[in-house]
TORDRENMAR-89880 format. One record per residue: residue number from 1; x, y, z of N, C-alpha, C in turn. Coordinates in nm, 4 decimals, padded with zeros to 6 digits, always signed. Layout:
N
node seq=NUM n_px=X n_py=Y n_pz=Z ca_px=X ca_py=Y ca_pz=Z c_px=X c_py=Y c_pz=Z
...
REM end
This chain:
57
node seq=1 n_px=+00.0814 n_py=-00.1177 n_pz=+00.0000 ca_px=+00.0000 ca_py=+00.0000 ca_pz=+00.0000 c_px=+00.0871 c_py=+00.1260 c_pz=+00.0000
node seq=2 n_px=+00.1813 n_py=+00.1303 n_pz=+00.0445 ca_px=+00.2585 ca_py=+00.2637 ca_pz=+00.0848 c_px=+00.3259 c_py=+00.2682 c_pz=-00.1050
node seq=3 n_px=+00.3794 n_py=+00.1804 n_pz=-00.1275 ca_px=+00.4224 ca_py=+00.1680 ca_pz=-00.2817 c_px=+00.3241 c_py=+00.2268 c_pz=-00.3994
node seq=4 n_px=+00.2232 n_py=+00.1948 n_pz=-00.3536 ca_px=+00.0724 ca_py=+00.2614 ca_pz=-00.4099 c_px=+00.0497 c_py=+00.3954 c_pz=-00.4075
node seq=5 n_px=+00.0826 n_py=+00.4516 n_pz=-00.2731 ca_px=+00.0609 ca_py=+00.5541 ca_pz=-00.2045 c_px=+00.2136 c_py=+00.6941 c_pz=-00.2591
node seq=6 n_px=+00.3387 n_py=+00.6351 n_pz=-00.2790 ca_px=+00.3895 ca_py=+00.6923 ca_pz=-00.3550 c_px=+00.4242 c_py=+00.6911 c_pz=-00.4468
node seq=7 n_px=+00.3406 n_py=+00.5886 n_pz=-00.5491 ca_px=+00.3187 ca_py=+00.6049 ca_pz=-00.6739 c_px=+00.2490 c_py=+00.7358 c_pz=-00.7370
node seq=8 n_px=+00.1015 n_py=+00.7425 n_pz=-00.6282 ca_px=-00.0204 ca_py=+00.7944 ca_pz=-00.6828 c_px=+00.0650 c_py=+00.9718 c_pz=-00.6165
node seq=9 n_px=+00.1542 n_py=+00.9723 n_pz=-00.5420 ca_px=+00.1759 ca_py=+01.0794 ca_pz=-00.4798 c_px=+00.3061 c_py=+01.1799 c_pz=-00.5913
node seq=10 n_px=+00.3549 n_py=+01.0687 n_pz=-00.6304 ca_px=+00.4587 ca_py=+01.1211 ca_pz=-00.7883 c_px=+00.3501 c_py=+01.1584 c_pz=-00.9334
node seq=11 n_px=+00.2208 n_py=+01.1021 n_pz=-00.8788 ca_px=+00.1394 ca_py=+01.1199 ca_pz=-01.0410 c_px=+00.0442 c_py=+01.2407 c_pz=-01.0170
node seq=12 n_px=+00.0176 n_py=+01.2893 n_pz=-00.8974 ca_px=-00.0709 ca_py=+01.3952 ca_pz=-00.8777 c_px=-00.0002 c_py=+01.5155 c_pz=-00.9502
node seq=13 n_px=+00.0986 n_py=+01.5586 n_pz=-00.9256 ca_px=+00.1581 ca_py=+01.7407 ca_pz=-00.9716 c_px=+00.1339 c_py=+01.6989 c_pz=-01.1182
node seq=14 n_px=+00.1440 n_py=+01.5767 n_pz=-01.1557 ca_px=+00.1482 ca_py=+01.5928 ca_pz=-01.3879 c_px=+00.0207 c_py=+01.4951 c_pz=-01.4063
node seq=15 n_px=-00.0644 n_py=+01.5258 n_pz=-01.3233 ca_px=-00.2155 ca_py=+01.5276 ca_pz=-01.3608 c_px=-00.2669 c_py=+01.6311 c_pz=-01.3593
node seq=16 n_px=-00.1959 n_py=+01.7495 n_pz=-01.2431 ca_px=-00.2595 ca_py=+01.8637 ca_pz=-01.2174 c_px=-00.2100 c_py=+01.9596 c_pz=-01.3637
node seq=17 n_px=-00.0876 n_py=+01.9302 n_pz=-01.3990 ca_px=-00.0233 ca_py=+02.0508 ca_pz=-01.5011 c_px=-00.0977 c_py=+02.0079 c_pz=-01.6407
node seq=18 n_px=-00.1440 n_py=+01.8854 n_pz=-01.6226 ca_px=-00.2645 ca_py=+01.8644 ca_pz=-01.7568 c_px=-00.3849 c_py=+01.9144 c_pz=-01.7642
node seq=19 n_px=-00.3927 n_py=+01.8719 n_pz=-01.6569 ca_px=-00.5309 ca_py=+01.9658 ca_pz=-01.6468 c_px=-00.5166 c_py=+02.0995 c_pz=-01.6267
node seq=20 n_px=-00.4362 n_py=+02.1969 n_pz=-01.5956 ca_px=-00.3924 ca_py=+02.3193 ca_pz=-01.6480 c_px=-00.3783 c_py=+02.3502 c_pz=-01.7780
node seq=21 n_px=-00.3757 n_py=+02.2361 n_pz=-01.8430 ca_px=-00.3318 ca_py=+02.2702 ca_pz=-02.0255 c_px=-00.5129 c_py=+02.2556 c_pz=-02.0706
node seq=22 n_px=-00.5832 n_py=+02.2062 n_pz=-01.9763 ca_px=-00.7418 ca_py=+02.1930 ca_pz=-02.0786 c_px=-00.7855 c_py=+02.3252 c_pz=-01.9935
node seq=23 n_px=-00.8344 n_py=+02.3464 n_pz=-01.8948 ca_px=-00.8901 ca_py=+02.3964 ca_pz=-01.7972 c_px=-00.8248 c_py=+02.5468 c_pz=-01.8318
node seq=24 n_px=-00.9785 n_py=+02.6679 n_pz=-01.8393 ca_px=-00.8914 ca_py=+02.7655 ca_pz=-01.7860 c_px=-00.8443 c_py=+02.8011 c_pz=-01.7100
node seq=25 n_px=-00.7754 n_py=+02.9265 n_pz=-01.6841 ca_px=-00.7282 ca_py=+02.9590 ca_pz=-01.5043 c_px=-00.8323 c_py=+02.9919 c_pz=-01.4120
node seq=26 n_px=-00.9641 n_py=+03.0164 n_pz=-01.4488 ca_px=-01.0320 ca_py=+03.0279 ca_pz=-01.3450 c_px=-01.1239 c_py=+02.9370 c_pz=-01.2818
node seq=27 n_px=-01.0659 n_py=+02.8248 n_pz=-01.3723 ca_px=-01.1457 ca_py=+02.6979 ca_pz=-01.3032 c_px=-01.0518 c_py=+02.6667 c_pz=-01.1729
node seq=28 n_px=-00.9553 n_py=+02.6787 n_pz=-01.1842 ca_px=-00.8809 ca_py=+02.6635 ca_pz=-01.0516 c_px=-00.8652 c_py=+02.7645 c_pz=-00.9106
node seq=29 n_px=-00.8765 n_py=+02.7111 n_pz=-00.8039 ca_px=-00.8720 ca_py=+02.8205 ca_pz=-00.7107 c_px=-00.7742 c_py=+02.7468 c_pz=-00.6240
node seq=30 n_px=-00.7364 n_py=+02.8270 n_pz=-00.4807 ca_px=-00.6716 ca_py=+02.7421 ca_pz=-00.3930 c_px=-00.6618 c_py=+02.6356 c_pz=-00.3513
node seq=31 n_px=-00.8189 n_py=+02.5162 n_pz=-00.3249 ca_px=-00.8280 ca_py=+02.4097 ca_pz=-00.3097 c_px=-00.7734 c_py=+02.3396 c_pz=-00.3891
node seq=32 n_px=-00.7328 n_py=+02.2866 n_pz=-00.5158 ca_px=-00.6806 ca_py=+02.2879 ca_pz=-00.5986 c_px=-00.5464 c_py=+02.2111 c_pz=-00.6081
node seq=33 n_px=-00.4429 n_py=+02.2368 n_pz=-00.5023 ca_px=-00.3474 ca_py=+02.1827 ca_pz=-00.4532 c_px=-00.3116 c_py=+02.0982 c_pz=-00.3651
node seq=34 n_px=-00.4623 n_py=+02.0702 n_pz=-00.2657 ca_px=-00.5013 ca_py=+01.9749 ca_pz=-00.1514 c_px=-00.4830 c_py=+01.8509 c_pz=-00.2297
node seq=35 n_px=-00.5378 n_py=+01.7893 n_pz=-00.3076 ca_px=-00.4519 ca_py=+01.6666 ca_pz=-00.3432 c_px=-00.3395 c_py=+01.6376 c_pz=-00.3625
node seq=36 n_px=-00.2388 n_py=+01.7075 n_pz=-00.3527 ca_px=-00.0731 ca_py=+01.7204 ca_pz=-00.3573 c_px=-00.0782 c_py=+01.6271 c_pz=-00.1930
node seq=37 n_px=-00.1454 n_py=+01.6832 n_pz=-00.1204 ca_px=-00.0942 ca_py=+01.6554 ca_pz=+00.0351 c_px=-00.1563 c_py=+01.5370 c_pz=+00.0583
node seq=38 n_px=-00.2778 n_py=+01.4591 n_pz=+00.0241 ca_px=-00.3374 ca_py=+01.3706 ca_pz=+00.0269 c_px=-00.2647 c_py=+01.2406 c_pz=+00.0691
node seq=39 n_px=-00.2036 n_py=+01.1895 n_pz=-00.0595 ca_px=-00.0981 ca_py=+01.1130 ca_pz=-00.0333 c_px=+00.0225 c_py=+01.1053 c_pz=+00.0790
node seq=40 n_px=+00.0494 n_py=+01.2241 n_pz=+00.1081 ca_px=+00.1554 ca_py=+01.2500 ca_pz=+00.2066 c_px=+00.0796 c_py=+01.1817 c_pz=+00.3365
node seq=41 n_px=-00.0435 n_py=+01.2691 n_pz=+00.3705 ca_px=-00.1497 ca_py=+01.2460 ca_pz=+00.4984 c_px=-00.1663 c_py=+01.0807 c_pz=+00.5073
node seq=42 n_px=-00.2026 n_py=+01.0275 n_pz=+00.4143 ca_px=-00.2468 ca_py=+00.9108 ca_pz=+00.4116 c_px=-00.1303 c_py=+00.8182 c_pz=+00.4860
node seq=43 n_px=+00.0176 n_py=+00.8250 n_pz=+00.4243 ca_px=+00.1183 ca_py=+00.7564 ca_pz=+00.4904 c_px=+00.1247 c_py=+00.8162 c_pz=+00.6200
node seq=44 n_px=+00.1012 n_py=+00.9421 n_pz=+00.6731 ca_px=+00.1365 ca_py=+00.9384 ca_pz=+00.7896 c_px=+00.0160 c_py=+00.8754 c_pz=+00.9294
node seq=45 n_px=-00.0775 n_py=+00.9302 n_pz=+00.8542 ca_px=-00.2476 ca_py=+00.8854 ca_pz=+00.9175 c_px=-00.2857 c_py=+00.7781 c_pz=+00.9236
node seq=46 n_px=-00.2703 n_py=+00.6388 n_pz=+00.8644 ca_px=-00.2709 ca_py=+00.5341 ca_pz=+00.8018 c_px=-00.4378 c_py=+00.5684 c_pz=+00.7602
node seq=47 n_px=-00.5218 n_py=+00.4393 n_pz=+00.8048 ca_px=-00.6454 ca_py=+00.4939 ca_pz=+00.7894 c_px=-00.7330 c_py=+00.5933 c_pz=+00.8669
node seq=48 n_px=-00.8123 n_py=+00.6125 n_pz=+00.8053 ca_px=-00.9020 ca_py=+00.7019 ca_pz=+00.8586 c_px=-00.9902 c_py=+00.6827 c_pz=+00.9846
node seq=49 n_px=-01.0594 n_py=+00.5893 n_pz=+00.9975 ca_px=-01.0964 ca_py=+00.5264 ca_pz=+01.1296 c_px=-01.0423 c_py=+00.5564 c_pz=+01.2495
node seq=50 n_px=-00.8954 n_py=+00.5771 n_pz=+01.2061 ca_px=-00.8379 ca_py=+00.5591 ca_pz=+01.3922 c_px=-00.7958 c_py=+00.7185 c_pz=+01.3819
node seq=51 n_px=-00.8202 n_py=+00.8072 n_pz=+01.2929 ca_px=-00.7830 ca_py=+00.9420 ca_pz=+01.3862 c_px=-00.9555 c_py=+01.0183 c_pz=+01.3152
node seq=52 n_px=-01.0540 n_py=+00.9700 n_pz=+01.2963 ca_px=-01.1880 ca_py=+01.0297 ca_pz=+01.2658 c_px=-01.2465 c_py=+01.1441 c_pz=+01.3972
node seq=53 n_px=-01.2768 n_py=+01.2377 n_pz=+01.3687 ca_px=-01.3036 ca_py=+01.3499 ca_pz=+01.4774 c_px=-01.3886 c_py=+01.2710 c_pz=+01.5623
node seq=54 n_px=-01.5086 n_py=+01.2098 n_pz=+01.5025 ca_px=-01.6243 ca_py=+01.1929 ca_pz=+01.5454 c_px=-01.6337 c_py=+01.0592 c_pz=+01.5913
node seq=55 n_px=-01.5548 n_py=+01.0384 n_pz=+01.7363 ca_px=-01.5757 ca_py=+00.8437 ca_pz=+01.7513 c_px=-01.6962 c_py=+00.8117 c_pz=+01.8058
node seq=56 n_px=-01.8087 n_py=+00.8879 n_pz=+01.8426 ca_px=-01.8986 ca_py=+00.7666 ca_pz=+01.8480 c_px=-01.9408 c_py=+00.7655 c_pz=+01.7260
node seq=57 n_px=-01.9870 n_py=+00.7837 n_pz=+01.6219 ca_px=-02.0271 ca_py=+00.7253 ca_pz=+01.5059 c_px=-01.9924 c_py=+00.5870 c_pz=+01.4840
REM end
């Protein structure tokens, strides 16, 4: 999984600069770059379950 995880984390920035080549500039705003960090979070967070705000759910 982590092999996965920095695979998908080397392919995000030249998915994003493609989609800069279709997209105009104002389709993009700040959020925009939050998937850059995704991958990073994920290796350090493992899953989601064990740090979720909301544990009684």
């Amino acid at each position: 999984m982590i092999d996965e995880l920095k695979h998908i984390e080397a392919q995000i920035p030249i998915i994003l600069c493609k989609l800069e080549k279709v997209f105009p500039p104002s389709f993009f705003d700040v959020m925009v770059h939050l998937p850059i960090h995704l991958a990073g979070e994920a290796q350090i967070g493992r899953p989601i379950h064990y740090r979720w705000m909301y544990h009684i759910e």
